[in-house]
C-alpha positions, 0 to 999 in steps of 0.5 A, spaced: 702 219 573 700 224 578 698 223 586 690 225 587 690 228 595 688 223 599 681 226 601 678 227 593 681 219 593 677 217 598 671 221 596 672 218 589 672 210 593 665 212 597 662 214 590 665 208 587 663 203 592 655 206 593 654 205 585 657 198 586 652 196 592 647 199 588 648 195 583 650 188 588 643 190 591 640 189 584 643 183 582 643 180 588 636 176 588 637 175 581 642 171 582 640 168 588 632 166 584 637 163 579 641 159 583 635 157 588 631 156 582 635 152 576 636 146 581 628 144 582 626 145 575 
């Protein structure tokens, strides 16, 4: 296993994390409607 330079692996983390709170902000009202739904049906 070969060592990444730390630039390109923060670079690599930046993209990571923006994919997954582009992701997080999509699902998180979904969740959220589940969880406050489920309880009053």
């Amino acid at each position: 296993m070969k060592h990444l330079p730390p630039s390109t692996f923060i670079k690599y983390l930046d993209v990571v994390l923006e994919s997954f709170n582009q992701s997080a902000l999509l699902f998180l009202p979904i969740v959220l409607n589940k969880s406050l739904v489920i309880p009053f049906e």
